[in-house]
N, C-alpha and C positions, 0 to 999 in steps of 0.2 A: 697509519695502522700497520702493525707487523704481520696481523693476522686478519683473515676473512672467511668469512663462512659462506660456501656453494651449498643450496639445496637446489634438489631436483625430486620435481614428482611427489607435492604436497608432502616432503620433510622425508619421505621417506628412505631417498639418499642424500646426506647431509655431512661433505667433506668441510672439514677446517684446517685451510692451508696458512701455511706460514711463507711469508714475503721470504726471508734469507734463505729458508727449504729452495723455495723457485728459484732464485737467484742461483742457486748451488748446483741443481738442477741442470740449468740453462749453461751453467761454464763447464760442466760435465760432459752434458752430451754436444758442446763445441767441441772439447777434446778429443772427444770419442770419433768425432769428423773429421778432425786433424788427422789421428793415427789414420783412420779407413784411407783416407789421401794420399797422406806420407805412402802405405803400406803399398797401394793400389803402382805408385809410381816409382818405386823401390824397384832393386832387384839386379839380376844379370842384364836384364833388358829392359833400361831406364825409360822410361815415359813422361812426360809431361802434365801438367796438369789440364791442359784443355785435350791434348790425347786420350787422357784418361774418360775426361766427360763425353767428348765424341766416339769413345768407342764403348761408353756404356747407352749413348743416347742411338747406340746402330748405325756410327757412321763413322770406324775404324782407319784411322789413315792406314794401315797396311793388316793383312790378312795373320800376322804374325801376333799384331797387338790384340788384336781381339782374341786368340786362340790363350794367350798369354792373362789377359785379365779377366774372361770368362770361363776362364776351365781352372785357372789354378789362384789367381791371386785372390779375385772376389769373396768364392766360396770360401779360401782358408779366412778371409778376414772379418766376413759374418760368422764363420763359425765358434770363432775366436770372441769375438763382441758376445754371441750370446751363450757360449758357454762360460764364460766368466760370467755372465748374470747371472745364470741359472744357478752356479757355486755360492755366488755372494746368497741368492735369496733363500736357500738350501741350510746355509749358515745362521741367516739372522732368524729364520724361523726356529733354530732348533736352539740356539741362545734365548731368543724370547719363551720356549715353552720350558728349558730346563733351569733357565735362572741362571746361565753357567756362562759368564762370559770367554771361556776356553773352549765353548761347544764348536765342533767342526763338521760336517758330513764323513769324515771317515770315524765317528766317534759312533754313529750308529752300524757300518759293518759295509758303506755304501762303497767306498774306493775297495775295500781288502776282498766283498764279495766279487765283485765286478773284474780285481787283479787275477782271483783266483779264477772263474770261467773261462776266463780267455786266456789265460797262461795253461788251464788245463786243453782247452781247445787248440791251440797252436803247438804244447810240445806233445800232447797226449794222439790229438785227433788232427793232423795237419794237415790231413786230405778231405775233411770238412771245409766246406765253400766259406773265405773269407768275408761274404756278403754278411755273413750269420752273426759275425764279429761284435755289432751294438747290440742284437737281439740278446747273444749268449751273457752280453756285459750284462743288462737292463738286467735280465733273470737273476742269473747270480745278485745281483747287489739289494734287489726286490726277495732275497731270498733269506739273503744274510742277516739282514734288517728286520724282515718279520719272527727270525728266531729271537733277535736279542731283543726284540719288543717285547716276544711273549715269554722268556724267560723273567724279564723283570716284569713282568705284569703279578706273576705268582705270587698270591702270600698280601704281598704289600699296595697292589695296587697300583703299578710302575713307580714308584717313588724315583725321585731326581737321581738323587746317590745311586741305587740298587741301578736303574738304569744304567748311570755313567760307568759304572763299576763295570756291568755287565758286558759292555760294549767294548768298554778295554782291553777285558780279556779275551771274548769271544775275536775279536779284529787279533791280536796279537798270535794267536791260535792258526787264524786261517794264514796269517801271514808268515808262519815256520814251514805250512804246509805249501806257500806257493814260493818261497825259497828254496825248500826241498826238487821240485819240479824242476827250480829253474838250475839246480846245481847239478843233478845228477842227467838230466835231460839231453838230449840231442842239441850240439854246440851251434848247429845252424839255426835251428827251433828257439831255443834258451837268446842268442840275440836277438833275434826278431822280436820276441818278446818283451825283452829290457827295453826295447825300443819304445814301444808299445806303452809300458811302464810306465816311462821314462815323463810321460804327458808331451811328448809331440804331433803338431797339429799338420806339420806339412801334409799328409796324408789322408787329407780329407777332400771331400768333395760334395756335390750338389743333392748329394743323398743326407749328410748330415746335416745342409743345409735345410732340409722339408723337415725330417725329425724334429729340430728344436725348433723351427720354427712353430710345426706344429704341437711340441709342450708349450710352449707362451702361449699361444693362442686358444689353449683348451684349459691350460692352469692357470690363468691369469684373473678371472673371474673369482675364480677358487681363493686366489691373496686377499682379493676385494675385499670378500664377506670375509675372511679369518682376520684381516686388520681389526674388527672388536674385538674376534676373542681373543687373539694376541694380545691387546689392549689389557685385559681383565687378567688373562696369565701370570703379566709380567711383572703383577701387584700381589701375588703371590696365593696360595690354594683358596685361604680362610675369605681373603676379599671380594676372589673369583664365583667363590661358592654364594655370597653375599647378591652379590650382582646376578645370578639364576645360573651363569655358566655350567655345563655339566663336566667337572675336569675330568674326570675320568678319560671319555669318551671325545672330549674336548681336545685330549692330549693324544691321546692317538690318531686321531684324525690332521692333526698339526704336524706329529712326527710323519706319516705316511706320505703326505703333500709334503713335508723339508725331501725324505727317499725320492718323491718321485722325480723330483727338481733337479737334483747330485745324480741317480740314475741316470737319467738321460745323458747329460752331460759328459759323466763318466763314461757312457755309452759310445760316444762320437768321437774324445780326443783325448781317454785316458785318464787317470788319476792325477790332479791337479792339485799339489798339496798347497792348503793355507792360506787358497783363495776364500771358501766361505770361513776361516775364522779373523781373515783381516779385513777383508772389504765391510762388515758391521760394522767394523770400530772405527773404520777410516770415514764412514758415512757418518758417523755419530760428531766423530769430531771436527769435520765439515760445518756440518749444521746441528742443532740440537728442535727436534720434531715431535712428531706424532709418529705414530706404527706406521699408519699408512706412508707418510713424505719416504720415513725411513727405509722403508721397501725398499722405494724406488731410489731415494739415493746409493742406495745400498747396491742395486740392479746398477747402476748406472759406476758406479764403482770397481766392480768386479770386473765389467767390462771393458771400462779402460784399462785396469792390472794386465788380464789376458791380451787385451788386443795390444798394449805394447810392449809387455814379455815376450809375445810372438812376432812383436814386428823387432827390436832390439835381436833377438837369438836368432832371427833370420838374416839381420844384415850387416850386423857390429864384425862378426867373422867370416864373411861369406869367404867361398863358397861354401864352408862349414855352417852347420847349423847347428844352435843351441835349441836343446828343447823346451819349452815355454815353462814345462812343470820346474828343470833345473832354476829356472831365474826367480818365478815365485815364490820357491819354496825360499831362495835369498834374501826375497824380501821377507820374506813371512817368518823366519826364523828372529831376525831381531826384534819385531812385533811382539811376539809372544812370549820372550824373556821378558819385555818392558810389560807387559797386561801380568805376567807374574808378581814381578818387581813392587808393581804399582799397588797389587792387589794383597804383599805381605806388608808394605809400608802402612795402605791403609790398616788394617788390621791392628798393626802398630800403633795406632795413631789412636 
């Protein structure tokens, strides 16, 4: 069989997995242990791999490896794993609810509001405590978001277009205004910033670690139950309406959980461009699934992109560091010519 049906709790949760989803699955998050390994053993100060597990298992051949893979390498390499899921999942939610296979989490205002707070924070207010830095992100980008929601909600009902449109322009807007900031600003300020920008994760630590951890642990449920209405979305308003779906209310609730996903995120290690619009597609063409598998391949996708963006821009030039956003965005640039390409050809056809 290719496929099998889990119920639990007389039918009332009833997953149907697909064998090659698992299987795709399974050599993902092998990968994903690879990188964490490579990463953990990397660096100026080379490690082993049984050093590695003994100084995570609290029994450090020297006081230096431990200082070295629990203060610095760990946390960057979790942090790295689940912000890139949070990206992919952020993505394929907001693809599934707008029908738009170019949908991104900066298409709702999530990366431009989040640049702008902290770019305004650091050249504007730079004697405000750094700690504030994901807080002031998370606002901004939770802030951005609910304008361009509720501007296309007017009139029309958020319609796909009106949305997409809206968000275009409102992002491209904020983003004159945090070029402005960073041009005219204080030359020590204004790099710090770029940096910031730039999506690198060196600068992270056991605080971004709780944060996302604790977004998956409290939104994760949340994916569970939206895998129907996703389901019912992605077949478009007329069918959805058919099946009881309320889209209205349906689709904001779906956009709100994609913001709050890319929020965080963006929160911890910066604007990562073109993680959530490649890791959907790369999941998809992985396997071909249900909403649910897709999630998850999708989650499991993004975070191998990030975690070995970040481990390649950490070690390919050392001591120099590439920032993780620079190599994504590498990739993710040829991606999205080819989903153009693909999408006038078909048309054509």
């Amino acid at each position: 069989m290719s496929t099998f049906v889990l119920s639990r709790w007389n039918g009332r949760l009833t997953l149907r997995l697909q064998r090659k989803a698992l299987i795709v699955a399974l050599i993902l998050a092998t990968i994903l242990l690879s990188i964490c390994a490579a990463s953990l053993m990397s660096g100026s100060y080379p490690l082993t791999l049984r050093e590695v597990l003994a100084t995570l298992a609290g029994d450090p051949p020297v006081d230096t490896a431990e200082t070295i893979v629990w203060q610095f390498r760990f946390p960057r390499t979790l942090v790295a794993g689940m912000a890139g899921a949070l990206f992919g999942l952020s993505g394929a939610i907001l693809q599934y609810v707008t029908r738009n296979p170019l949908a991104d989490p900066s298409l709702v205002g999530v990366s431009q509001g989040a640049s702008l707070a902290v770019v305004t924070l650091i050249v504007i207010y730079p004697e405000v405590n750094i700690a504030l830095r994901p807080l002031i992100a998370f606002g901004g980008a939770l802030l951005v978001a609910a304008l361009i929601q509720w501007i296309a909600m007017q009139r029309t009902g958020g319609a796909t277009m009106r949305f997409i449109l809206t968000g275009i322009g409102v992002a491209a807007f904020i983003s004159a205004v945090t070029t402005s900031m960073l041009t005219y600003g204080n030359i020590d300020q204004a790099q710090s910033a770029l940096g910031w920008l730039a999506g690198s994760i060196h600068a992270v630590g056991w605080g971004e670690v709780w944060s996302l951890a604790a977004c998956l642990i409290v939104l994760t449920p949340c994916l569970i139950w939206s895998a129907r209405y996703l389901s019912a979305l992605r077949m478009g308003p007329e069918v959805a309406t058919g099946l009881g779906v309320p889209i209205k209310w349906g689709r904001i609730g779906m956009i709100t959980l994609s913001v709050a996903l890319a929020a965080f995120a963006v929160a911890a290690v910066g604007p990562l461009g073109f993680v959530g619009l490649v890791a959907p597609h790369l999941a998809r063409r992985l396997a071909h699934s249900g909403v649910g598998q897709h999630l998850l391949l999708t989650a499991l996708t993004g975070a191998v992109m990030v975690g070995l963006a970040d481990f390649i821009g950490r070690t390919a030039f050392a001591p120099i560091q590439i920032p993780a956003g620079i190599l994504t965005a590498i990739l993710g640039v040829p991606v999205f010519l080819f989903i153009i390409v693909k999408q006038n050809t078909t048309r054509q056809l």
